[in-house]
N, C-alpha and C positions, 0 to 999 in steps of 0.2 A: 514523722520519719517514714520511707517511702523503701519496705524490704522488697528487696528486686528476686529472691527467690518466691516471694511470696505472690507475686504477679508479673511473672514474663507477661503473660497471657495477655494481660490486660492493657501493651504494649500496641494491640492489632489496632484499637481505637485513632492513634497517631495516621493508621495507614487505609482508614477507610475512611482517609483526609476526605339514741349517739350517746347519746348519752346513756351510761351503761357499768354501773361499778360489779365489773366481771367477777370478784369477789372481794370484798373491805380484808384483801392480806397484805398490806403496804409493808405492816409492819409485822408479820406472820415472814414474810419473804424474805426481808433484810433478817429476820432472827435467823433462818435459812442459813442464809450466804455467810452472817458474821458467823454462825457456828463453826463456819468451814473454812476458814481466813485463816491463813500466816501470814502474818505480817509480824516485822521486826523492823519498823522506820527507822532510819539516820534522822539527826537532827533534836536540839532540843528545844523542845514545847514551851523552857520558861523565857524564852527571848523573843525579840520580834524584829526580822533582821530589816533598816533601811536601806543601808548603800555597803556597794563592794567598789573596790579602787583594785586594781592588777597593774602594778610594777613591775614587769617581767624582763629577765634576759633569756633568751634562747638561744642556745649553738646546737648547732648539727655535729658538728664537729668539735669535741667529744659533744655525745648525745647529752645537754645536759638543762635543767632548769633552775634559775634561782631570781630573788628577787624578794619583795614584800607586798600582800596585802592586808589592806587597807579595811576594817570593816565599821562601820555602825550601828549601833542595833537599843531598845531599851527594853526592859523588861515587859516583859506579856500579863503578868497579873497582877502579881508580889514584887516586892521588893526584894532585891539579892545583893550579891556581892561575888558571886562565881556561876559560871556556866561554859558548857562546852562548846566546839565546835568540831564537825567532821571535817579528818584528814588520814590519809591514807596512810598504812607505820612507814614505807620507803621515805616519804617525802621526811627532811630533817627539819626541824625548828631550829633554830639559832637562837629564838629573840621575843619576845611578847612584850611591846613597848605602849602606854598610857600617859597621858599629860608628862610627856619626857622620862618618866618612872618607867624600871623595866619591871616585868609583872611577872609573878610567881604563875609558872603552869607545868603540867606533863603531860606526856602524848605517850598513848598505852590505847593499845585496842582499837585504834582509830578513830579512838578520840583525841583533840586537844581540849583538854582542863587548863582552864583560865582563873584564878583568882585575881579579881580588880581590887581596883584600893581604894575603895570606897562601899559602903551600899546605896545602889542608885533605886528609883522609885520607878512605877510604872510613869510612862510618856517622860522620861528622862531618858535625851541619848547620852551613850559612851561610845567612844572611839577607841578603837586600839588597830595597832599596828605591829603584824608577825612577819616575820624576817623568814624564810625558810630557803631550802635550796633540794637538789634530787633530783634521780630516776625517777620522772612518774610512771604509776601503772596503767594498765591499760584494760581494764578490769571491763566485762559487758561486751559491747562493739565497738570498741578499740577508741578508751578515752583521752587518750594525750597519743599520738602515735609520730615517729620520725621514721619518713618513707625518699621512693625516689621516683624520679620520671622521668621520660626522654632521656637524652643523655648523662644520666645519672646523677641529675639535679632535683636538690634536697626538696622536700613537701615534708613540712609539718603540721598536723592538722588534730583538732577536739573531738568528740560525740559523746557529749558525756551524759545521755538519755540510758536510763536512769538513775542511776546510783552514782555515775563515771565523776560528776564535779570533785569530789572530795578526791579523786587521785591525782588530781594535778593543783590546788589550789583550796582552803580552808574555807570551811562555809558549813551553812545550815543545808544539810544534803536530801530535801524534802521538796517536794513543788508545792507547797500547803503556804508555804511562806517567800511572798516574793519581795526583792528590795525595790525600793520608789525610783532608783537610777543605780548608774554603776559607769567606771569610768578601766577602761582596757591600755595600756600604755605597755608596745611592744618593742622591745630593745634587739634586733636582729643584726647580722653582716648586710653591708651596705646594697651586695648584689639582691638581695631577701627584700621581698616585699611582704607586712607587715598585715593582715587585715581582720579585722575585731566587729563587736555592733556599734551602731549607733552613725554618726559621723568621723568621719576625720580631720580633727581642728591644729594637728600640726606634724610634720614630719620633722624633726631636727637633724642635724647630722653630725656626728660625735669623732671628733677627736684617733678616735680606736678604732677606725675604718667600718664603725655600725651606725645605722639608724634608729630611731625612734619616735616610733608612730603614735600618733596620741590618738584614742578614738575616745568619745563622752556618747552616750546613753541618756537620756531623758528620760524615759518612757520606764513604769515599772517591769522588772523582768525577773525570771526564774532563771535560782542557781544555774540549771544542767544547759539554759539558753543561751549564755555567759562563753563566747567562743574565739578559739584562733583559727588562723588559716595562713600558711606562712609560703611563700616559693618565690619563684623568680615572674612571678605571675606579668600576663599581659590583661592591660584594662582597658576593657571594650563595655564603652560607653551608649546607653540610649535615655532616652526619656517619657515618663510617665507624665502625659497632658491631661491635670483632670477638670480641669475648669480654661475659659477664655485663656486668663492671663496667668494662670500657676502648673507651673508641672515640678516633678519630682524628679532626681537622679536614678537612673538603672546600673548600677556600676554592675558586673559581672567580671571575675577576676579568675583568668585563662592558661593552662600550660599554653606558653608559647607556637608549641609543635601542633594542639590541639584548635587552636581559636578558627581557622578557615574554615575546619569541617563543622564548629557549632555555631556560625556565625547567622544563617539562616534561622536556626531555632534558636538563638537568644534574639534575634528582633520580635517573634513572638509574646515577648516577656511582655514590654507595653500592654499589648491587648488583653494580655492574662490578668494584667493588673484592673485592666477595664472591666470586663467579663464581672469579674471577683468583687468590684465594688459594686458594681450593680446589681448583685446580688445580697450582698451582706454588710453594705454602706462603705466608702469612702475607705482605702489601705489603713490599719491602723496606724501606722507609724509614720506618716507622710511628710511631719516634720524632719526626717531624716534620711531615709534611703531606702531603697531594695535590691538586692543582688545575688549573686550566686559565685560559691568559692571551688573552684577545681579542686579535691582531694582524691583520697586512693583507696579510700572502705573495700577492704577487700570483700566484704559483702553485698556490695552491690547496693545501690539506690541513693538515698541524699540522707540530710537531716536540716530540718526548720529554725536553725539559728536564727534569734530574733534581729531580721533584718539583713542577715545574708546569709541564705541556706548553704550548707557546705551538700556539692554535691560529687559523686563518683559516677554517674552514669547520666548521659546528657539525650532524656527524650521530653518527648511533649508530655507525658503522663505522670514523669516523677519531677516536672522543673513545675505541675498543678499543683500536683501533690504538696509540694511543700509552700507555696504562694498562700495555699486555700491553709496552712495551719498558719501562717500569721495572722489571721482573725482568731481560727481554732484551732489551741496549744499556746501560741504567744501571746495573742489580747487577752484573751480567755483559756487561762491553763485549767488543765483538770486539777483538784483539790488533790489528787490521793491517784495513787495508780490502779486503784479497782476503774477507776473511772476513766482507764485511757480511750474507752469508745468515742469519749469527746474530744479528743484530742485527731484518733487516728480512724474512728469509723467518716468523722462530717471530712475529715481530710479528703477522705475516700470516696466521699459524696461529691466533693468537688469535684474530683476526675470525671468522673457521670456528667456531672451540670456543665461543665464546659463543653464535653463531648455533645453532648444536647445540642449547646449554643453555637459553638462552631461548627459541625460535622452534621445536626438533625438529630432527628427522634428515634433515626436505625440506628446510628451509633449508641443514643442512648442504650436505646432496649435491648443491641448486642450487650452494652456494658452491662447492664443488669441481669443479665441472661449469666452471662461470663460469673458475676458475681453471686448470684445464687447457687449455681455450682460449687464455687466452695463453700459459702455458710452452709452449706448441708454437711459438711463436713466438721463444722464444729463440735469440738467438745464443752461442755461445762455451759455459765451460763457468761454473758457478754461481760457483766460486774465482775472481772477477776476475782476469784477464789484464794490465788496461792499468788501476792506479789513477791515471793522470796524468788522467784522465780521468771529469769528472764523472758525465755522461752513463753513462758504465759501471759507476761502482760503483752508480749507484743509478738500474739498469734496472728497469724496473716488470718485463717480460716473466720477466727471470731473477733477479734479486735477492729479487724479491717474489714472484712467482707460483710460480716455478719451484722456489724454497725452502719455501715454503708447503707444495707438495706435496711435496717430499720428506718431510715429518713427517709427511702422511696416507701415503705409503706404506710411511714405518718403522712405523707406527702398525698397517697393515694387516699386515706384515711379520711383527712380534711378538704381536700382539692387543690390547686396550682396556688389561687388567688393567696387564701389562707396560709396556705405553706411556706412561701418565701417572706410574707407577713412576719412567720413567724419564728423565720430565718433568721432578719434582721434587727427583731424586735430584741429576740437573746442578745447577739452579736454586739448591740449598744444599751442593754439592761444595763445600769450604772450598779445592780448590786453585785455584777459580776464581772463587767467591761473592764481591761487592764489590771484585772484580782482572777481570785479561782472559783472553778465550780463543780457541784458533783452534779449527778443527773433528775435528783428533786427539782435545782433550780430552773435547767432546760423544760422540765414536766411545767413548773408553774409559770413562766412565759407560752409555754405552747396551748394550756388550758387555758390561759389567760385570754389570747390572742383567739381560736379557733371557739373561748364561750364550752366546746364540750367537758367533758369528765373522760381526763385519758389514762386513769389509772389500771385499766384493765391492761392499755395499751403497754406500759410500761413496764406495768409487775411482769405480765408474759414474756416480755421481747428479753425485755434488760436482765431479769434475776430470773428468769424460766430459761427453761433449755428446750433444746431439738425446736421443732417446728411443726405445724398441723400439718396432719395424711387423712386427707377428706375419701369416704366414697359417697359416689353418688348414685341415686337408682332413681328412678324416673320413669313415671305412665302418663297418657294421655286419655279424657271421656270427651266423647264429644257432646258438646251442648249447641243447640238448633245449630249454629252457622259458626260457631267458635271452637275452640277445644281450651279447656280447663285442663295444664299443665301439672300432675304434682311431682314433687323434688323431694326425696330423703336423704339429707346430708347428715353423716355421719363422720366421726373420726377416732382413730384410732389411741387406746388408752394411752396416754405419755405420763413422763414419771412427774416434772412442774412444769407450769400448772396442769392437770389432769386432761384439759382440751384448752384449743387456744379459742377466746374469743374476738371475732371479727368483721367489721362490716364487711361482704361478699358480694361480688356483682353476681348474676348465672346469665349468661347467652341464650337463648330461644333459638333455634333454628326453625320454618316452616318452609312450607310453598310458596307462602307470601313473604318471605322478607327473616329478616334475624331481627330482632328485639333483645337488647337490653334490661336487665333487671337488678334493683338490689334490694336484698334483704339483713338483718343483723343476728349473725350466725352466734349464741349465745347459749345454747345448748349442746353436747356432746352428740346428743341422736333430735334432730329436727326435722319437720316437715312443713315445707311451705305451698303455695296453691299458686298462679299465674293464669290467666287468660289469654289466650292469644290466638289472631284470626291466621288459617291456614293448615294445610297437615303438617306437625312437628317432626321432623327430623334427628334432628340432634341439641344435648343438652353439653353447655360448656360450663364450669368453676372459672370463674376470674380469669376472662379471655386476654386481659389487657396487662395479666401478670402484675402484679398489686402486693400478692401474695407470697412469702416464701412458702413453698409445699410443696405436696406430691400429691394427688388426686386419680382416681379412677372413677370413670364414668361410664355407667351403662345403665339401657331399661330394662324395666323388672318384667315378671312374668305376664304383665298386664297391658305390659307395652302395644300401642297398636299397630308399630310400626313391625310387629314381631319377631326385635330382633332379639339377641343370646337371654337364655335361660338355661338353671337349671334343667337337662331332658337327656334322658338315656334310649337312642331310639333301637329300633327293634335290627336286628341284625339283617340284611341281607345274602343270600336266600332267606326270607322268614321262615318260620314254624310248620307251615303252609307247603315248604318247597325245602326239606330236610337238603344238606350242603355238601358238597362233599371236596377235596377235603379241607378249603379255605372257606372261612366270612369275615363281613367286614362288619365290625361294631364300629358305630356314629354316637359322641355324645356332645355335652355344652357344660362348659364349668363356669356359676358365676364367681363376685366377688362374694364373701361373706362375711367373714369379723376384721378383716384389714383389708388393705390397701393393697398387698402384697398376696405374692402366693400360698396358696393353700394344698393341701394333702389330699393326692388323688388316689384311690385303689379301683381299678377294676378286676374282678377276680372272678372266675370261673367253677363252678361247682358242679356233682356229680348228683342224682336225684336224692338221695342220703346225706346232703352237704357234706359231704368230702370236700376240700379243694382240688380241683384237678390244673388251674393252671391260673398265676397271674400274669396278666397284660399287663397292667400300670401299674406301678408304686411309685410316685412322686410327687413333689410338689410342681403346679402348674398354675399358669394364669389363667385369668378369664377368656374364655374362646372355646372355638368347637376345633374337635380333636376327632380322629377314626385309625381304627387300629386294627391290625389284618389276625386273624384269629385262625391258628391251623389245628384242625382236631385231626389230623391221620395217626394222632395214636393214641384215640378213643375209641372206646367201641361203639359202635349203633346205641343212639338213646335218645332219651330229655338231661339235654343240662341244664342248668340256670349260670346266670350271669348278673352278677350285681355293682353298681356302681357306686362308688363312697366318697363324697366331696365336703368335709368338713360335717357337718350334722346331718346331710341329705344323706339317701339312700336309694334309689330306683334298682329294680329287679327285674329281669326280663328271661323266658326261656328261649330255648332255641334247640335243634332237633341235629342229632347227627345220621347218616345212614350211608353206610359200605356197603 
């Protein structure tokens, strides 16, 4: 799903057309995060759902739903004889029918209670078929919704991410549990066009001046994937060529009023589909279609219906966005919604990689630039904490940004070759390919593939919070014809894990040239050593942005190049040449126990330390400051003057005389 408040920004992209077990808390961090979990799942654990069938009528006119589904399912352990399924209380049951038997149930609480008429065993399916009819609700980002367009013609349309399935239609309301196929059959007014996943194997035409659209589904899919999209839609056709002699259908289904102004960027769609298999193998679903359905989210952006996104906003960045989750979210759904990074951070990576592939390396690195700006603004840790709560699982800050960049810094982590390796290696893992997964699984393809130990990488990014704020201090000795460079990287205490560990590159700057370096930063306070020919200049943190962080850089007191330090210098007029009635005090504040600013005092004293006057009280950066100091209403003497910058202190006098 592509939230459009969550990234105008990232909108611009369109138009600039080693091993290292950082601490054994695997299972330290998940005690963590599950301590702090609400969760209250739909769905029950003793069934195993196969197939859903959707018998649907819709009118617009009155706003209404009715019809029957169709489910399949057998038991998951044990053996039973009742089990429920999620349904919203609006919606009415009429009917719970079994081998023609009609079947004891009740719906209370949003559940429906089924009692079958048998006990069946585990790998025995049952079918039943529930009759129901209603108002669905519209519960989330607006799960069953009747809207209007252009001239006041009807748009009906699903988003039922996550919880939404169970308000328009009975089901197991979990993504943990997908069915093997599903079969969509949409009964509309004749003007209505009809569109669901899968293919379309027939349109009939009824009698009662409506249609009805048959679509079939092969492929396994999740409840909340399961969609309509209904209007008087115009169908603008292309095709996906992926081989010599096989291409695939692009249907893209258009307000009328709308299709001239997107008709440019749906021819795009092909190539996205190219791009996207070349990255991550072959469309998943290519036995049947790709498309995109006009709808009216009043929130802005699409949703990744398996095999034809329903979208409300037509750019290059949300028609990726949702293409790149038909590998990730519909081949591979997340297990659980702690886990929607996999769903909505790799979505978000795709934006990136395409911008890459079409646009160049600027595009990329604005997109990551753009996107580390908000992960800095996340809260919590990527593993959602609270899925009772919408809002949270699908935070633009951490869900999306913050996931994103995690794949550009395992990407940077392992290198290009290895990474898309280990892109595609997940993407067609058969223990997860068209099933679900949480992010151990993505960790054991990616250690699999790269050979390292990325558990350091993971505990931090995934179930840790905030991000490393490195400083850096830096001197140079010269040795015969070289200079022997040292580095103190440092970072600032964080709440999990206490520092981030990471491979680091540092830049060299000299006379002769910039040099590259890296080291494996695995320490909270480190010190590393470099050699390099020429006088050093300047020292850079991860020139190539690798990193999310914040970093401050400068040489220490040793520095030869002499630049900022600690130093309170002597006032002028000095000592020497009493003032009258202005001086000007000159000093240098470094960095000290963060990254950020620190607490500056200079203050003015009388040979008795009296205070007679502060100049500074505040917090300041690193840099040289001077500050005009008027004594006309002191009398002739020796003052002192002392500076206070975190644990330093320097003292100096200086002479008044009227």
């Amino acid at each position: 799903m592509f939230l459009l408040k969550t990234a105008v920004c990232l909108f611009l992209f369109s138009f600039l057309s080693f091993s290292q077990n950082f601490e054994k808390t695997n299972n330290k961090s998940l005690q963590r995060v599950n301590s702090l979990l609400k969760v209250e799942y739909p769905g029950d654990s003793t069934i195993d759902i196969k197939y859903y069938k959707l018998n649907l009528k819709v009118t617009y006119s009155p706003k209404y739903l009715s019809g029957s589904v169709t489910v399949k399912a057998s038991p998951a352990h044990n053996p039973l004889n009742s089990f429920f399924l999620d349904l919203q209380n609006p919606m009415l049951v009429d009917s719970v029918i079994s081998d023609n038997t009609k079947l004891h149930f009740s719906h209370t609480d949003a559940k429906l209670n089924i009692t079958l008429n048998k006990s069946y065993n585990p790998n025995e399916i049952f079918e039943i078929k529930i009759y129901y009819q209603g108002v669905p609700g519209s519960s989330g980002f607006g799960s069953f919704e009747f809207d209007t367009h252009g001239n006041n013609e009807p748009v009906i349309w699903t988003l039922s991410e996550p919880y939404g399935a169970s308000d328009w239609f009975p089901c197991k309301d979990t993504p943990a549990d997908k069915a093997d196929s599903s079969d969509v059959w949409i009964n509309v007014d004749k003007n209505l066009y009809g569109v669901s996943n899968g293919t379309l194997i027939d349109i009939v035409e009824n009698p009662d001046n409506t249609a009805t659209y048959k679509w079939t589904n092969k492929y396994p899919i999740a409840q909340y994937l399961i969609s309509l999209a209904i209007s008087n839609y115009t169908i603008y056709k292309n095709y996906f060529k992926y081989s010599e002699k096989d291409s695939m259908p692009v249907i893209n289904y258009i307000y009328p009023e709308d299709l001239s102004e997107f008709q440019t960027l749906l021819d795009k769609v092909p190539n996205m589909l190219r791009v996207m298999s070349n990255y991550f193998g072959l469309y998943p679903f290519i036995r049947e279609k790709y498309g995109n359905a006009e709808m009216g989210w009043k929130g802005g952006g699409g949703m990744e219906n398996q095999t034809v996104s329903s979208i409300s906003r037509f750019t290059e960045t949300i028609l990726v966005h949702e293409l790149t989750h038909q590998w990730f979210g519909d081949k591979i759904t997340c297990r659980d919604w702690q886990d929607i990074w996999l769903n909505e951070g790799f979505a978000t990576y795709g934006e990136m990689l395409y911008a890459e592939k079409v646009y160049g390396d600027s595009a990329y690195n604005n997109f990551v630039s753009l996107k580390m700006a908000s992960a800095k603004s996340a809260k919590g840790s990527i593993y959602v904490q609270d899925i009772s709560s919408i809002s949270e699982i699908f935070n633009g800050n951490r869900s999306y940004s913050k996931g994103g960049i995690v794949l550009h810094m395992l990407r940077g982590v392992v290198g290009d070759s290895v990474f898309f390796k280990i892109m595609k290696t997940y993407s067609n893992d058969p223990r997860v390919a068209y099933g679900t997964a949480v992010t151990a699984d993505f960790q054991r393809d990616a250690e699999a593939v790269s050979g390292q130990d990325l558990n350091y990488f993971f505990n931090e990014w995934i179930y840790g919070e905030h991000y490393p704020k490195y400083k850096i201090e830096w001197h140079a000795d010269k040795i015969n014809n070289n200079y022997e460079v040292t580095i103190k990287i440092g970072q600032t205490v964080n709440t999990y894990p206490s520092f981030f560990t990471m491979p680091v590159q540092i830049k060299i700057s000299t006379s002769a040239g910039d040099t590259l370096f890296s080291f494996f930063n695995d320490q909270q306070d480190q010190q590393v050593k470099f050699l390099v020919k020429g006088t050093p200049v300047s020292v850079t943190i991860d020139p190539n942005n690798w990193i999310l962080k914040d970093a401050i850089t400068f040489p220490d007191s040793n520095n030869v190049s002499g630049q900022i330090k600690f130093e309170l210098k002597q006032n002028h007029p000095n000592p020497l040449n009493p003032f009258n009635p202005t001086t000007t005090i000159e000093y240098q504040v470094p960095e000290l126990n963060t990254v950020y600013n620190i607490n500056v005092k200079l203050i003015v004293y009388d040979i008795l330390g009296n205070q007679v006057a502060v100049l500074v009280d505040k917090s300041q950066s690193p840099g040289k400051y001077s500050v005009v100091f008027d004594g006309s209403g002191l009398a002739s003497g020796v003052y002192l003057y002392s500076l206070k910058a975190g644990s330093l202190i320097s003292t100096k006098k200086l002479v008044v005389l009227k």
